[in-house]
C-alpha angles and dihedrals in degrees: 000000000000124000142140101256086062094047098047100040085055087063121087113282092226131066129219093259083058089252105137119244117234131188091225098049092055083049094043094051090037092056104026097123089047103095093118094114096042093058095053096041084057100049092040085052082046097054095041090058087050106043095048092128091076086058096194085048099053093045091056090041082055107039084049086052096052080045089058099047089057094049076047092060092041090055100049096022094238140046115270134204094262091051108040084049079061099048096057104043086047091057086049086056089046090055097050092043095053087040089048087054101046092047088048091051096044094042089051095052092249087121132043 
């Protein structure tokens, strides 16, 4: 199975101008204009923290958002600040959503 993380950590770790030569520069200044996923995985974090009150809406805002902070790591090759922000505060919004359905259910005698 042939990538570019296999070819390029088989090269010599350090350059001619005695920088050394690391896997994740070469990713970082490959990918640099690639942040797509990782905005959308922040302001979909952000709506589902907000709109916790719709309790379904929120949980599907803040499981998209923990999808695209994966794609996000697919597409760089590491997670980066923006996503991993996103992450977080979506699992915050998937906690108080669950939270927000269970209470509705307990408090409206579906459950008991």
């Amino acid at each position: 199975m042939n990538n570019e993380f296999d070819e390029k950590s088989k090269e010599n770790s350090e350059s001619p101008e005695g920088e050394e030569n690391y896997v994740y520069k070469k990713v970082i200044k490959n990918k640099q204009n690639r942040r797509t996923w990782s905005v959308a995985s922040i302001i979909l974090a952000v709506l589902s923290v907000v709109l916790v009150y719709f309790s379904y809406v929120s949980l599907c805002l803040g499981l998209a958002s923990v999808g695209c902070a994966f794609m996000s790591r697919k597409n760089l090759g590491y997670f980066d600040k923006i996503s991993l922000a996103g992450m977080i505060i979506a699992i915050f919004g998937v906690v108080f959503s669950i939270a927000g359905i269970i209470f509705t259910n307990l408090f409206s005698g579906i459950i008991f």
